[in-house]
BAKELO-740334 format. One record per residue (C-alpha): x, z, y. Coordinates in steps of 0.05 Angstrom, whole numbers, plus 5000, padded with zeros to 4 digits. Example, Ala and Ser with C-alpha at 12.3 -4.5 7.8 and 13.67 -1.06 7.14 Angstrom:
# residues 2
[[5246 5156 4910]],
[[5273 5143 4979]],
END
This chain:
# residues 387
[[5122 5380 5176]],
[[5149 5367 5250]],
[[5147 5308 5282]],
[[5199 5328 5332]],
[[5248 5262 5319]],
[[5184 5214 5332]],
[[5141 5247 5389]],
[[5073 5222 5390]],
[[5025 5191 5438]],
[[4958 5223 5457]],
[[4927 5164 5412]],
[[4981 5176 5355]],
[[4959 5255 5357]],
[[4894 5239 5357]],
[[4892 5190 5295]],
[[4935 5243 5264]],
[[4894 5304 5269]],
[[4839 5256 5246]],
[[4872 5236 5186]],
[[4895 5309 5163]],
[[4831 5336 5173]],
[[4795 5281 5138]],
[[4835 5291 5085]],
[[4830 5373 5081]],
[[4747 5360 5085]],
[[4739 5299 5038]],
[[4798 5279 4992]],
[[4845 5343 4969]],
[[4789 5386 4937]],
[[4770 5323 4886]],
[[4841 5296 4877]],
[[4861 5334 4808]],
[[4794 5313 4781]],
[[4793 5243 4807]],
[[4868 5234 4776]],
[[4839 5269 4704]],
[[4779 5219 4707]],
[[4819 5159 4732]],
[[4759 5159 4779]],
[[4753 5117 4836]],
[[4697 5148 4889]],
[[4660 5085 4925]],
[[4632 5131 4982]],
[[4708 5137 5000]],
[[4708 5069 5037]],
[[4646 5074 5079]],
[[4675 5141 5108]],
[[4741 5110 5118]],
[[4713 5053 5153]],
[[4663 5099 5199]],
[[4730 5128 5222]],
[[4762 5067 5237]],
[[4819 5070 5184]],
[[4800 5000 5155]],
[[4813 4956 5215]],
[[4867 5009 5249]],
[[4907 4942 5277]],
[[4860 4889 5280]],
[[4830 4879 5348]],
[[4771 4904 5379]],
[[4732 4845 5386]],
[[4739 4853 5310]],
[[4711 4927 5303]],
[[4778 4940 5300]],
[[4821 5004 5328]],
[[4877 4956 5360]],
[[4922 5004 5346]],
[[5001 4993 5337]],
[[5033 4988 5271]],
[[5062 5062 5282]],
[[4998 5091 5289]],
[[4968 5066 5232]],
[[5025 5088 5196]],
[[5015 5161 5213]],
[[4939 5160 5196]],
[[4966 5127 5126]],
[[5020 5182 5119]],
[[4959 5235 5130]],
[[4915 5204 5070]],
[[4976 5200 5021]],
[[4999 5265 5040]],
[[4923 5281 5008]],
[[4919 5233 4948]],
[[4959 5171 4949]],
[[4910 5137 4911]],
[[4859 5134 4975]],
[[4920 5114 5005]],
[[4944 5055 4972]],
[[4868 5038 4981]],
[[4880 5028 5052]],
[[4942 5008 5057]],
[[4930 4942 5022]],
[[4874 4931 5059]],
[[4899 4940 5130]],
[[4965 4908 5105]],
[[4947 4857 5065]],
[[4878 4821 5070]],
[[4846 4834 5143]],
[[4923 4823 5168]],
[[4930 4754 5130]],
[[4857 4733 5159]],
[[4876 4747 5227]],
[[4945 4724 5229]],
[[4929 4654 5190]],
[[4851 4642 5188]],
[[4799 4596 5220]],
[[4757 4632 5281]],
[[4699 4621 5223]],
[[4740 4659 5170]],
[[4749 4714 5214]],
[[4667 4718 5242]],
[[4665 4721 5167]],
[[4698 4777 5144]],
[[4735 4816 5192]],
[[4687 4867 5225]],
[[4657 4877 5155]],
[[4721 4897 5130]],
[[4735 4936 5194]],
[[4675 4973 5189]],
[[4683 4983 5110]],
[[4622 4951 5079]],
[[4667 4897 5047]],
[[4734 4927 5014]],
[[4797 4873 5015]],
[[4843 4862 4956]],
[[4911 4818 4945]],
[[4920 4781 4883]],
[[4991 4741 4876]],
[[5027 4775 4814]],
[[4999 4738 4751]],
[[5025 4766 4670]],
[[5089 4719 4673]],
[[5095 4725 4754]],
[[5115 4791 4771]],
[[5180 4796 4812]],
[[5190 4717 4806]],
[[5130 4714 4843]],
[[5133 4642 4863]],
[[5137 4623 4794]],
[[5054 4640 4791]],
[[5018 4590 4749]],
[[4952 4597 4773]],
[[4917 4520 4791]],
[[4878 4503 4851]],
[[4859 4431 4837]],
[[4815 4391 4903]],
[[4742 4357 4882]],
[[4714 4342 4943]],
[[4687 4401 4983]],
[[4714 4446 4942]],
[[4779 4477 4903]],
[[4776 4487 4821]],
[[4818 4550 4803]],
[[4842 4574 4734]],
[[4889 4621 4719]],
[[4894 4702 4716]],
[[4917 4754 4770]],
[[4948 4817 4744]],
[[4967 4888 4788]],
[[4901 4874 4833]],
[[4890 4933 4871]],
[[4815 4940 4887]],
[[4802 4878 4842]],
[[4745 4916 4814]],
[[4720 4936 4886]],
[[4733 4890 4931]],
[[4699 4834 4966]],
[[4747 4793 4989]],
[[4806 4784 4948]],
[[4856 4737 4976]],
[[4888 4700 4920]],
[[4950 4652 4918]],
[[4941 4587 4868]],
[[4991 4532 4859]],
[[4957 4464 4897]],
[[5017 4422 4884]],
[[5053 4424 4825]],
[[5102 4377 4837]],
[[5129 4428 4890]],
[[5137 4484 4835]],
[[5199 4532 4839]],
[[5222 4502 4911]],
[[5222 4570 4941]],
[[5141 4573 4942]],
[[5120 4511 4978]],
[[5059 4480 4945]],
[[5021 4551 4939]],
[[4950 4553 4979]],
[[4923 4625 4995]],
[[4848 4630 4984]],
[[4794 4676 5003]],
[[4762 4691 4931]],
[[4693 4724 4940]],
[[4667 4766 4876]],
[[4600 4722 4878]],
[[4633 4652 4859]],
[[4627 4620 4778]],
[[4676 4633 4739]],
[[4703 4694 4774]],
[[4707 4756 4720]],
[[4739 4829 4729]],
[[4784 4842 4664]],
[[4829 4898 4632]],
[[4835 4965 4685]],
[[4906 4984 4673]],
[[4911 5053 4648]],
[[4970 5082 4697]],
[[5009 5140 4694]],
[[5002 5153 4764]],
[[4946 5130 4827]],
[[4892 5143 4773]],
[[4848 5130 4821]],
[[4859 5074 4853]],
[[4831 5021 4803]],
[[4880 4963 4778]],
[[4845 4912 4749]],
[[4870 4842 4718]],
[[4837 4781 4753]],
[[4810 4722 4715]],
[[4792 4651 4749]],
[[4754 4604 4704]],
[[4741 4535 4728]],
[[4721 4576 4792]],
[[4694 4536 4849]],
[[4717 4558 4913]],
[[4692 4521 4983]],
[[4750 4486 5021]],
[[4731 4531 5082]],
[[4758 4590 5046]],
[[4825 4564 5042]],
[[4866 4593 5091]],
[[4907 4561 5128]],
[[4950 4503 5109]],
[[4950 4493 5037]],
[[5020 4490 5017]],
[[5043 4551 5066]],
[[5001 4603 5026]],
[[5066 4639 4991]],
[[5099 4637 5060]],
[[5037 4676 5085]],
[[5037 4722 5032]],
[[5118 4737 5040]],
[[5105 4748 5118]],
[[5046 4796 5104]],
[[5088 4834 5051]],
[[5132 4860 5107]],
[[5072 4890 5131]],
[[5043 4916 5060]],
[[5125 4944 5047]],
[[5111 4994 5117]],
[[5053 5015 5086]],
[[5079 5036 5020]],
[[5141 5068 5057]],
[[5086 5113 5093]],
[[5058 5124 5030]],
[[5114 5144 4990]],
[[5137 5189 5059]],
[[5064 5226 5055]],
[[5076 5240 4978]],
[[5144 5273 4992]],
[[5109 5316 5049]],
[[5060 5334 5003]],
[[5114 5352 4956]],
[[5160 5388 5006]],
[[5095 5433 5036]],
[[5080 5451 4967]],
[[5149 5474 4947]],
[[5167 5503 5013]],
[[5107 5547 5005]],
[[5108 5572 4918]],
[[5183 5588 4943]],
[[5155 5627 4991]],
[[5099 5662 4944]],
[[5142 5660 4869]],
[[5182 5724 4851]],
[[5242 5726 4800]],
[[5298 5773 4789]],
[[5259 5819 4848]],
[[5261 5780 4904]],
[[5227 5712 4937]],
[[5259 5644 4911]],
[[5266 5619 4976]],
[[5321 5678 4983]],
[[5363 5642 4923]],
[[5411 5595 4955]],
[[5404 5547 4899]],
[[5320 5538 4927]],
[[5348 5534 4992]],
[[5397 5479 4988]],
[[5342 5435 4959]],
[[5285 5451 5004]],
[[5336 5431 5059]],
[[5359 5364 5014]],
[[5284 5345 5016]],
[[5266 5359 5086]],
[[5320 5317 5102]],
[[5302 5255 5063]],
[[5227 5256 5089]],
[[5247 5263 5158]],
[[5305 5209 5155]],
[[5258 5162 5109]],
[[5206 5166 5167]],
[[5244 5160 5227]],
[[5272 5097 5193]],
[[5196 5076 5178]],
[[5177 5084 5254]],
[[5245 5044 5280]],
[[5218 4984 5230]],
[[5144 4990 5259]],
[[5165 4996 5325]],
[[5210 4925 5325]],
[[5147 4903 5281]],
[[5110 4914 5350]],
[[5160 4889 5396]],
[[5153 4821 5363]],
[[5221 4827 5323]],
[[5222 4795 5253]],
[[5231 4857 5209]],
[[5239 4834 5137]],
[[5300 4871 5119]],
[[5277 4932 5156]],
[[5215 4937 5120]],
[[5256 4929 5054]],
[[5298 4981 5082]],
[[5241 5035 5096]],
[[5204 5014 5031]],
[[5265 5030 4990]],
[[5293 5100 5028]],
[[5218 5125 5023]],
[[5207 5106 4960]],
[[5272 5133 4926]],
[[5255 5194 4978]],
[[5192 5207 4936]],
[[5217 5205 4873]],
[[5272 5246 4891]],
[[5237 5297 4933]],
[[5174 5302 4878]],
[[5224 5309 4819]],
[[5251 5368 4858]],
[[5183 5396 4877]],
[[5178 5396 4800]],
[[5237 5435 4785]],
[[5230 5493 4846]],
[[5160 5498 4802]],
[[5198 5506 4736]],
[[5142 5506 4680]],
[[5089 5516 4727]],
[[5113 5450 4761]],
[[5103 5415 4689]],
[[5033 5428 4687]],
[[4968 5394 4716]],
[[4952 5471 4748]],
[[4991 5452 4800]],
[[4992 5386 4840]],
[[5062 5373 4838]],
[[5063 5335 4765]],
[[5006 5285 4799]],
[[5056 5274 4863]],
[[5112 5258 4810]],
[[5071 5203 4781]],
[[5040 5177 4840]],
[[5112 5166 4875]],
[[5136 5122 4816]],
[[5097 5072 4827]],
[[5121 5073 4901]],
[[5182 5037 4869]],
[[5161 4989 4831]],
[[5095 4952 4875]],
[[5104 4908 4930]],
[[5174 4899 4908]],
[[5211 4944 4865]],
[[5278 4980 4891]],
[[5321 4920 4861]],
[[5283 4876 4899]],
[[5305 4906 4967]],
[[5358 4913 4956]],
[[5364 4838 4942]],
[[5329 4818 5007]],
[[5374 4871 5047]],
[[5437 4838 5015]],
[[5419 4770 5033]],
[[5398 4780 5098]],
[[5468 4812 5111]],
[[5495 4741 5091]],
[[5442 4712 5125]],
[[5472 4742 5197]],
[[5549 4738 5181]],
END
């Protein structure tokens, strides 16, 4: 689709064509089978890394791209429009993880990690959501308990993207109980490493949609984690993870945007090819109206996306606006791929075509990272908040 409202830079074109044609050669060819087999493919993040797309905006000096939030956000719009599943991959990583390291960690934590996860040979997760802790995220019940040297965790993580994957998984425990339910203070953030006692993958969630992105629960027994993998202060580690959700929220809006593309090309082009009652669908006003209803919706939930990343990059605190272009793109998807679906009719209800699979993946785009009723809540309050 055009880019006309959002012109791009000779970078931005660049890291686009990249991403497209990365996804033509490597990802859209396997998706259907990958979604089937709820298959994740490990050589996936090696590749991705060799390109760049796993450190897009940390520095250089970190192996990373340096690029600007709105670049990264085009590459990511590429890989979803190709399987959101390889998307979601990178977007929590980029978002999430490597951001929170840079942002908050020691120069040691980030000689550590960060040009490994750049380059792709370590894969970064997020675990905060926990069984009772989903929305009411603060409420999280996980311990971190100080003996000397060290931090004892127990608890369970659930919803961990790349928990089965990943080697670093940056994990938020409660260090101070007596601070529980005062708007997160008393949480520590801590960089979890697959390697440490006590540390065990459980249940991979069986989804109805990103079938191939693994979800995995989390389980910390008695764990032992070094006090130089604590990051940061450690009663700030929910604020951390609230601050690096505006970033995670921009990447799921370009996610959701690149599943409605997907969507859109698809229907714009079996509208184009399907025959009924002797003549095109795309001549039926009825097709018409809601190609032009769904071109709409992408191109209005992306130029809100870039006006978020671009006061993102002008140093602008953007919490609402990220809520904002989470919430338009993801309703955008859902909207746009239940269409898709019916401009198929039965064909669209079928796994012969791929517009069932974008359906399923753009569900989830309202629910993770904050579902719709969430935004809405932090939009509403940050109206109040001004007034």
């Amino acid at each position: 689709m055009s880019w006309a409202l959002h012109p791009l830079t000779e970078e931005q074109t660049e890291v686009q064509k990249l991403a497209r044609e990365f996804g033509k050669a490597e990802i859209v060819a396997h998706s259907a089978e990958w979604d089937q087999k709820a298959y994740f493919e490990p050589s996936l993040v090696k590749k991705l890394g060799e390109l760049g797309f796993l450190g897009m905006m940390l520095p250089e000096e970190y192996d990373g791209l340096g690029a600007d939030t709105g670049t990264y956000l085009i590459a990511l719009e590429e890989i979803a429009a190709a399987d959101a599943s390889v998307a979601v991959l990178m977007s929590v990583h980029n978002s999430l993880p490597t951001q929170m390291i840079l942002r908050y960690g020691s120069d040691q934590q980030k000689d550590r990690f960060l040009r490994k996860m750049a380059r792709g040979e370590i894969l970064g997760a997020f675990a905060l959501s926990e069984p009772d802790a989903g929305s009411d995220a603060a409420a999280l019940s996980t311990q971190a308990v100080k003996d000397g040297k060290s931090w004892i965790l127990n608890g369970t993580k659930s919803w961990v993207t790349n928990g089965n994957t990943a080697g670093v998984i940056l994990t938020m425990a409660r260090t101070d109980t007596s601070a529980a339910r005062r708007g997160g203070r008393g949480i520590g953030a801590f960089i979890i490493t697959p390697d440490l006692p006590g540390f065990k993958v459980g249940k991979k969630e069986d989804k109805l949609g990103l079938r191939a992105s693994p979800t995995v629960q989390l389980s910390f027994d008695n764990m032992r984690v070094p006090a130089e993998n604590l990051l940061g202060d450690e009663t700030q580690g929910f604020i951390y993870a609230m601050q690096s959700l505006d970033n995670g929220r921009l990447g799921i809006a370009a996610q959701a945007i690149g599943i409605a593309r997907a969507a859109l090309e698809h229907s714009v082009a079996y509208a184009a090819e399907r025959k009924q009652f002797g003549k095109p669908l795309k001549e039926f006003e009825a097709i018409q109206f809601k190609l032009a209803d769904m071109a709409m919706r992408v191109a209005g939930s992306r130029a809100l996306l870039h006006a978020a990343a671009a006061a993102k990059d002008r140093g602008q605190r953007v919490g609402q606006f990220s809520s904002m272009a989470k919430l338009m793109a993801s309703e955008t998807a859902m909207w746009v791929t239940t269409q898709a679906v019916q401009i198929f009719g039965g064909y669209g209800y079928v796994k012969d075509y791929p517009v069932e699979r974008l359906m399923r993946d753009a569900k989830v785009t309202e629910i993770y990272e904050g579902t719709s009723e969430i935004q809405r809540i932090v939009i509403a309050r940050a109206l109040y908040s001004q007034s």
